[in-house]
PDB file of N, CA, C and O in Angstrom, chain B, residues numbered from 101:
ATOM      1  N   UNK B 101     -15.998   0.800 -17.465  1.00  0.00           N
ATOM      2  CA  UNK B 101     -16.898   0.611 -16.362  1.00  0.00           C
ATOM      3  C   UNK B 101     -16.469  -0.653 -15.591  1.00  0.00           C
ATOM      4  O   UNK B 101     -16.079  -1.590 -16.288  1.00  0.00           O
ATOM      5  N   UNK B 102     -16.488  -0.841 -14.040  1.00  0.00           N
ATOM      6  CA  UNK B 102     -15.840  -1.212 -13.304  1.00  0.00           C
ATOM      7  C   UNK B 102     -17.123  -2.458 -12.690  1.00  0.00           C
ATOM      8  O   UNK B 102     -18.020  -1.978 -11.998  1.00  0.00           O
ATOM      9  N   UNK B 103     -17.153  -3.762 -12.924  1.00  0.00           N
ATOM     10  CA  UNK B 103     -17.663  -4.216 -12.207  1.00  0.00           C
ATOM     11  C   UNK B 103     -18.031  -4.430 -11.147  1.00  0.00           C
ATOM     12  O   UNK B 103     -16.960  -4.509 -10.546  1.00  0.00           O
ATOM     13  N   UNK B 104     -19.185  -4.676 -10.064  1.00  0.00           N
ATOM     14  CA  UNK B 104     -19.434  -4.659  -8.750  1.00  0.00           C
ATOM     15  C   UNK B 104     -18.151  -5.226  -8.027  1.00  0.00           C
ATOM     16  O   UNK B 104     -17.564  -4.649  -7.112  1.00  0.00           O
ATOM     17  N   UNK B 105     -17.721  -6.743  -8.709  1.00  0.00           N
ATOM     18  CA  UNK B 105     -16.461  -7.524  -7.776  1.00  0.00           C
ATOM     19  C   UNK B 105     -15.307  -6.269  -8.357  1.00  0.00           C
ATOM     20  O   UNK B 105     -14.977  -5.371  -7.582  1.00  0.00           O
ATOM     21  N   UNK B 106     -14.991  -6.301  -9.170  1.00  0.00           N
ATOM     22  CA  UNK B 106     -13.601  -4.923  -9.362  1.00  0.00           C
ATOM     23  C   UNK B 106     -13.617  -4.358  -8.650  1.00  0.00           C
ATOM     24  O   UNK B 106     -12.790  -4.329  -7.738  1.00  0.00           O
ATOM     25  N   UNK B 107     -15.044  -3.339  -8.843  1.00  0.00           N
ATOM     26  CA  UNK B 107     -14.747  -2.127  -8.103  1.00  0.00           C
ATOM     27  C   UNK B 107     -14.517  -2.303  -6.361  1.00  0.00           C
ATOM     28  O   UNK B 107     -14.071  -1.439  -5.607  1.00  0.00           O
ATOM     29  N   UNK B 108     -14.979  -3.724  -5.991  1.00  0.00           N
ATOM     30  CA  UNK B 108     -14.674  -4.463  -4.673  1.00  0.00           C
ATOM     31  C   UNK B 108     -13.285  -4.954  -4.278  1.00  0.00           C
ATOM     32  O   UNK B 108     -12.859  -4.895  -3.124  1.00  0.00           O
ATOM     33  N   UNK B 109     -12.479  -5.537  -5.522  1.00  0.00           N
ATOM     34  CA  UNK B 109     -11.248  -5.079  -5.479  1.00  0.00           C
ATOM     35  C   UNK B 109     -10.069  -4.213  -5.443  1.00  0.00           C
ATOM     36  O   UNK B 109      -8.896  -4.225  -5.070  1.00  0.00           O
ATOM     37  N   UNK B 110     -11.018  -3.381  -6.062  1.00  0.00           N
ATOM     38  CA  UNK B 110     -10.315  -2.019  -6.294  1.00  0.00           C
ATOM     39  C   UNK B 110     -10.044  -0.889  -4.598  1.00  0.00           C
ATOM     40  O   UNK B 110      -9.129  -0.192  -4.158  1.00  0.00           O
ATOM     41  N   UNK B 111     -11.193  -1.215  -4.220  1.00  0.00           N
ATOM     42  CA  UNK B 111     -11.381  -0.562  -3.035  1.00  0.00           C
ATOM     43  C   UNK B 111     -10.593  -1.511  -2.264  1.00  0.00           C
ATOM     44  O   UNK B 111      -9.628  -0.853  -1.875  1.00  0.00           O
ATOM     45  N   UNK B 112     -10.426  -3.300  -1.617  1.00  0.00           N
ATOM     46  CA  UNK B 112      -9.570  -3.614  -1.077  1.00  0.00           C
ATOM     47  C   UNK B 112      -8.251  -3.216  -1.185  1.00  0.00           C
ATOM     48  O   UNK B 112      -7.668  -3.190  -0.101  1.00  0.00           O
ATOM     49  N   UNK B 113      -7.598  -2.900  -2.144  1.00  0.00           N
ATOM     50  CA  UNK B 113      -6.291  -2.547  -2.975  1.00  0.00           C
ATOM     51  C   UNK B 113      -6.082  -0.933  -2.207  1.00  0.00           C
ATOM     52  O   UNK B 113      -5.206  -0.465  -1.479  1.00  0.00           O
ATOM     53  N   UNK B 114      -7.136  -0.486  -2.683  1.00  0.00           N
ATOM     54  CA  UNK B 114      -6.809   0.838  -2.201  1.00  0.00           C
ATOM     55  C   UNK B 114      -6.629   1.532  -0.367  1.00  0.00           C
ATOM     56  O   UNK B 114      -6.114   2.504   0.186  1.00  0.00           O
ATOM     57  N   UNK B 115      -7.533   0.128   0.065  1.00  0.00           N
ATOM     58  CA  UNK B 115      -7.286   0.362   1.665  1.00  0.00           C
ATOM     59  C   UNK B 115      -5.782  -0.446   1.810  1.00  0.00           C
ATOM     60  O   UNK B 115      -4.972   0.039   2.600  1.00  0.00           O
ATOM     61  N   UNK B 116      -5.542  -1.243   1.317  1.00  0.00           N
ATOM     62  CA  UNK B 116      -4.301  -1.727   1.548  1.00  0.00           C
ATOM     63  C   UNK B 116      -2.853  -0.803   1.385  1.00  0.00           C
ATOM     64  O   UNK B 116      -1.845  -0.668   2.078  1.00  0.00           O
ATOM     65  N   UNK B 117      -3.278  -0.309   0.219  1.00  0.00           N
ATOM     66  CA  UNK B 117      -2.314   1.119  -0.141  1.00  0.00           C
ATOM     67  C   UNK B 117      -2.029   2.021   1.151  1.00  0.00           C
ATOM     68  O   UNK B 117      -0.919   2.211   1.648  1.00  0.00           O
ATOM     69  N   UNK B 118      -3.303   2.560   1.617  1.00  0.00           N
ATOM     70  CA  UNK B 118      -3.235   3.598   2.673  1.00  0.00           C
ATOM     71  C   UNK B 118      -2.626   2.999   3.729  1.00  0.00           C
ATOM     72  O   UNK B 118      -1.736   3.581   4.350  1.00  0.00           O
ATOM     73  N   UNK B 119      -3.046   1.766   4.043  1.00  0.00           N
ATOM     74  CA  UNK B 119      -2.921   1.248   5.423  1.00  0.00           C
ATOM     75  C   UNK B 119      -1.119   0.861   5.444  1.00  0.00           C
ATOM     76  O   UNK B 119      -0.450   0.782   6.475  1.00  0.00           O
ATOM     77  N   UNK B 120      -0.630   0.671   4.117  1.00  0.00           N
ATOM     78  CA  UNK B 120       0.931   0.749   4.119  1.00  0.00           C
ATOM     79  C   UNK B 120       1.569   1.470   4.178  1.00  0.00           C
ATOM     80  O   UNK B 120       2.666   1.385   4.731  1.00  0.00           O
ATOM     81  N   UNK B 121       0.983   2.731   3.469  1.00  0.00           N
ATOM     82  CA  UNK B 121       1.260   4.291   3.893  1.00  0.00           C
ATOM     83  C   UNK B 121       1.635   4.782   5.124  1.00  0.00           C
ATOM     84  O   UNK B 121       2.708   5.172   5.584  1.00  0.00           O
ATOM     85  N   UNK B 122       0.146   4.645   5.698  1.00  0.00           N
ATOM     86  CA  UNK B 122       0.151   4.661   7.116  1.00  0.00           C
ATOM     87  C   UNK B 122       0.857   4.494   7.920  1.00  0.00           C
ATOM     88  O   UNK B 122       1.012   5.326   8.813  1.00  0.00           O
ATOM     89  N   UNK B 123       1.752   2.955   7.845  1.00  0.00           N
ATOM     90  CA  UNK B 123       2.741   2.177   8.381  1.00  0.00           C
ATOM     91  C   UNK B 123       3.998   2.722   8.325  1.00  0.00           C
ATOM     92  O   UNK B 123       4.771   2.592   9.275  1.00  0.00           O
ATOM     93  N   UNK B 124       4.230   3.182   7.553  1.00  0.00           N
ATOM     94  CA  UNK B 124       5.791   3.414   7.137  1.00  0.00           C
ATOM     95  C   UNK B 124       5.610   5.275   7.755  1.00  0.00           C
ATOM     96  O   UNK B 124       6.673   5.815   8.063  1.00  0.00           O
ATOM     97  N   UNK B 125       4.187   6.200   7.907  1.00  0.00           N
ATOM     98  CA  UNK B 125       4.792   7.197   8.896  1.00  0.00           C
ATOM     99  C   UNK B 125       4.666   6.723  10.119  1.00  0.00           C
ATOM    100  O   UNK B 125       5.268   7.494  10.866  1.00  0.00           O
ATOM    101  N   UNK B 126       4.135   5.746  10.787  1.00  0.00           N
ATOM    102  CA  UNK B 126       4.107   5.457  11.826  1.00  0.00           C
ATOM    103  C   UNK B 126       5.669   5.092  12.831  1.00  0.00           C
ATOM    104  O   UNK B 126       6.195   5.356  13.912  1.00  0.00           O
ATOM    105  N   UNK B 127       5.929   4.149  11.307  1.00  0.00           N
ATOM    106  CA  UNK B 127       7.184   3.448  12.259  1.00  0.00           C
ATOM    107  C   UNK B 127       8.601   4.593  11.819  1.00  0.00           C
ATOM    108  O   UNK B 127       9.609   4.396  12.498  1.00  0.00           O
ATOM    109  N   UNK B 128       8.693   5.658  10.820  1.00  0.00           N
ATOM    110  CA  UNK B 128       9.119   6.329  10.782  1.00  0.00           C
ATOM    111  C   UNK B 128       9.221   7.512  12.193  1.00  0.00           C
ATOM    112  O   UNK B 128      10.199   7.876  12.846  1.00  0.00           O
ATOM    113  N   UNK B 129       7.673   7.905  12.298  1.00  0.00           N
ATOM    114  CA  UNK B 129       7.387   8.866  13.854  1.00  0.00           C
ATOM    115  C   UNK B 129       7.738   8.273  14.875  1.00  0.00           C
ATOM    116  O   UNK B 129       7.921   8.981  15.865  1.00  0.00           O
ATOM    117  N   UNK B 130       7.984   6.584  15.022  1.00  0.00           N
ATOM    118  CA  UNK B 130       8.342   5.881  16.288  1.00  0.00           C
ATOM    119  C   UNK B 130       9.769   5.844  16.107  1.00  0.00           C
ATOM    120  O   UNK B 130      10.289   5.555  17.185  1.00  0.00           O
ATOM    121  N   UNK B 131      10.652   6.022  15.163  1.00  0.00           N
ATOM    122  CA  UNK B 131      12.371   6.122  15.250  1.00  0.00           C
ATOM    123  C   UNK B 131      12.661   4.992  14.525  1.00  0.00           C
ATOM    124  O   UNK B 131      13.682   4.439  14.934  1.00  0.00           O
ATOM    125  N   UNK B 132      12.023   4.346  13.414  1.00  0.00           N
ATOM    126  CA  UNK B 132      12.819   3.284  12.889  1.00  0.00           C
ATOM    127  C   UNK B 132      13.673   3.070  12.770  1.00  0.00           C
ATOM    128  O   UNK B 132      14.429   3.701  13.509  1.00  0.00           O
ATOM    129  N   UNK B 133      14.374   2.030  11.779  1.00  0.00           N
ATOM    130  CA  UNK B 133      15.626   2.420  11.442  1.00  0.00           C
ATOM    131  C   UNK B 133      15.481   2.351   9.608  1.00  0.00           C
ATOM    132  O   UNK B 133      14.437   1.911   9.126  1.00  0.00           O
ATOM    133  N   UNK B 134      16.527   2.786   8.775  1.00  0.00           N
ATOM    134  CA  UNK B 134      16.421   3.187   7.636  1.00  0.00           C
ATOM    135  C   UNK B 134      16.200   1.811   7.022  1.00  0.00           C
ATOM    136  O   UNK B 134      15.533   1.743   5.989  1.00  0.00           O
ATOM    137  N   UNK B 135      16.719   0.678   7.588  1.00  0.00           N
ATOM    138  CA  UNK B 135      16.375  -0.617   6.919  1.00  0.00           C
ATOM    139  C   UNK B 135      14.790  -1.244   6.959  1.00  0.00           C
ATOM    140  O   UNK B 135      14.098  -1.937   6.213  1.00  0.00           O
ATOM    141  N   UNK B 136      14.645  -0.620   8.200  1.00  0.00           N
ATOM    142  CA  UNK B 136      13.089  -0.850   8.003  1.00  0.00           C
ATOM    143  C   UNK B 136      12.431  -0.395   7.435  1.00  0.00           C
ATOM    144  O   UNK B 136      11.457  -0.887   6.866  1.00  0.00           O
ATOM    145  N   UNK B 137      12.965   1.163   7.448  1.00  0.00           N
ATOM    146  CA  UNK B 137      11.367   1.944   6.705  1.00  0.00           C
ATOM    147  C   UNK B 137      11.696   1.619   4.912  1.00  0.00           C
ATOM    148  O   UNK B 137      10.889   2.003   4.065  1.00  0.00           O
ATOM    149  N   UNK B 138      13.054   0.829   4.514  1.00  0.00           N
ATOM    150  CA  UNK B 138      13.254   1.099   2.975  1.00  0.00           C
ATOM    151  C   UNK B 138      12.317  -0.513   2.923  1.00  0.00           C
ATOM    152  O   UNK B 138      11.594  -0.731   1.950  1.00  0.00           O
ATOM    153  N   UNK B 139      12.401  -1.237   3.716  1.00  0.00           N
ATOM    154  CA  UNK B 139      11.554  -2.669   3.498  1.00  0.00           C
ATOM    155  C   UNK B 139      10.132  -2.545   4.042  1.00  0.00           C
ATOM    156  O   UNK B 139       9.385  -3.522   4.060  1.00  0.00           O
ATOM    157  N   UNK B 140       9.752  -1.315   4.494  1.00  0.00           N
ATOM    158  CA  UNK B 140       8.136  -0.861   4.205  1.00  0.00           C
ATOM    159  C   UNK B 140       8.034  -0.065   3.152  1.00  0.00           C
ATOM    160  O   UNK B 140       6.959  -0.212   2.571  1.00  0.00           O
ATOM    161  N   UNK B 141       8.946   0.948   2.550  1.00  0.00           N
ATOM    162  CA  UNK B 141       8.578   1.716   1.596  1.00  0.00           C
ATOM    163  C   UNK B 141       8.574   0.570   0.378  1.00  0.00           C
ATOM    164  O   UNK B 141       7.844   0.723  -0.602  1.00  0.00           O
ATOM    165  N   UNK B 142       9.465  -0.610   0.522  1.00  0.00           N
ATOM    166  CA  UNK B 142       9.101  -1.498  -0.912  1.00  0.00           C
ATOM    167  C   UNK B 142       7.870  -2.158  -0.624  1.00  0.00           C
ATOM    168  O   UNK B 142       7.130  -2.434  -1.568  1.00  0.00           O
ATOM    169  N   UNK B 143       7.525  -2.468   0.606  1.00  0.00           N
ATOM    170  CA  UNK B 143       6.481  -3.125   0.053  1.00  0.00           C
ATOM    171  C   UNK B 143       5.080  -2.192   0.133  1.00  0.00           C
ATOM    172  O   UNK B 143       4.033  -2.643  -0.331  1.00  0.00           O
ATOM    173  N   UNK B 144       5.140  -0.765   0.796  1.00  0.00           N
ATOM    174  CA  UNK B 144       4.048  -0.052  -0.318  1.00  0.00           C
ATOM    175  C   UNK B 144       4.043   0.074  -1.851  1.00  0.00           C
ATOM    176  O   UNK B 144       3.119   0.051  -2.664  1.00  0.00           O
ATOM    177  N   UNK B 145       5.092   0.184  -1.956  1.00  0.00           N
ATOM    178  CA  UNK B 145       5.496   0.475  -4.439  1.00  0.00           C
ATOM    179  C   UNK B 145       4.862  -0.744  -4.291  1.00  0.00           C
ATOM    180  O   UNK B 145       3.649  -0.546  -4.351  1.00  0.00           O
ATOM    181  N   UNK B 146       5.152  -2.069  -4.102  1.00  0.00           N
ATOM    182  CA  UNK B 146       4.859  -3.219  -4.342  1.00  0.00           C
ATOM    183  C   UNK B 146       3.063  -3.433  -4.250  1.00  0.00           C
ATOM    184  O   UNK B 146       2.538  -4.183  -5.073  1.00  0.00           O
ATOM    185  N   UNK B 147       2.496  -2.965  -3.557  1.00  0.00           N
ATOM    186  CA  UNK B 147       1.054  -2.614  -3.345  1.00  0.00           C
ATOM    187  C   UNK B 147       0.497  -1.764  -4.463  1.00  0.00           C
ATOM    188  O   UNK B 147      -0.446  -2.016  -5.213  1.00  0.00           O
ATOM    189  N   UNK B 148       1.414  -0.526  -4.405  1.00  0.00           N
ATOM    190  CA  UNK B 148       0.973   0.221  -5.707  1.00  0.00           C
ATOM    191  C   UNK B 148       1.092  -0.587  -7.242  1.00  0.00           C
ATOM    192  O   UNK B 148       0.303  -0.658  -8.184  1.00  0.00           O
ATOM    193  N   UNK B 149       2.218  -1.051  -7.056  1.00  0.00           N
ATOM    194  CA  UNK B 149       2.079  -1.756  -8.571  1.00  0.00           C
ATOM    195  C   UNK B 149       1.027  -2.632  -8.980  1.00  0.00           C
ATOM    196  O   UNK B 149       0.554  -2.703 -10.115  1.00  0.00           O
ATOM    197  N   UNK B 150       0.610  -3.461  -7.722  1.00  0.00           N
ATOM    198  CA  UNK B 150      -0.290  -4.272  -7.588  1.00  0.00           C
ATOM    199  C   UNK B 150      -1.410  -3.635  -7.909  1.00  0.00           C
ATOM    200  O   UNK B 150      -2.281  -4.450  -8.213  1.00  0.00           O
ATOM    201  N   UNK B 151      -1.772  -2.518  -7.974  1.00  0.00           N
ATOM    202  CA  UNK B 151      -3.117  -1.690  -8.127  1.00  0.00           C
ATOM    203  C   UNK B 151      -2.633  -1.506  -9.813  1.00  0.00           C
ATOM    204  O   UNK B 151      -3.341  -2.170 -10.569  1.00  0.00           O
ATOM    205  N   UNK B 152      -1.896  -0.966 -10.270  1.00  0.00           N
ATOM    206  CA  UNK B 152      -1.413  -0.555 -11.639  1.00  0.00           C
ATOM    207  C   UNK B 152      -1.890  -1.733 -12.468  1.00  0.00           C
ATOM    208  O   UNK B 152      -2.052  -1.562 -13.676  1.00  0.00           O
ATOM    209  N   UNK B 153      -2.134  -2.947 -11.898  1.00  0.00           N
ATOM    210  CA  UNK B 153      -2.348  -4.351 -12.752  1.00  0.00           C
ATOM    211  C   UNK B 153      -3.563  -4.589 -12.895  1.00  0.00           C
ATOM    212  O   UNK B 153      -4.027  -5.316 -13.773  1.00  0.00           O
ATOM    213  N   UNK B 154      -4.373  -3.828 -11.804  1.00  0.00           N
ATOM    214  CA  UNK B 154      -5.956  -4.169 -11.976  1.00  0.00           C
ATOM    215  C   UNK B 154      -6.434  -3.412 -12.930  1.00  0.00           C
ATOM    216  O   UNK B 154      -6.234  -2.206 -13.076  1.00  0.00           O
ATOM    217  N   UNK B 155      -7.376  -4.453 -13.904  1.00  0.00           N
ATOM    218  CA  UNK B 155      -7.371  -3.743 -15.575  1.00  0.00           C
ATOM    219  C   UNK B 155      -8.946  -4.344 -15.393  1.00  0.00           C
ATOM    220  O   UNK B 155      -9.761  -4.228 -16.308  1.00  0.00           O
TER     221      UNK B 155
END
């Protein structure tokens, strides 16, 4: 069971996730270039892992 502040973290974490998501089809649909979208796709994993830690 997830405390009020957790589960308040949990949900920041998780909008952060999407909103990196988000980013990387965006700048993908705008013509990136492959260096960019591989230094947005790390730092979504990097977000995700960050969620994997909240215990």
């Amino acid at each position: 069971m997830l405390s009020d502040a957790e589960l308040a973290a949990l949900q920041d974490r998780l909008f952060q996730l999407r909103c990196a998501a988000e980013d990387v089809v965006t700048a993908a649909d705008d013509g990136a270039g492959a260096d960019e979208l591989r230094r947005m796709a790390l730092e979504l994993a990097l977000t995700a892992r960050g969620l994997e830690r909240l215990r």
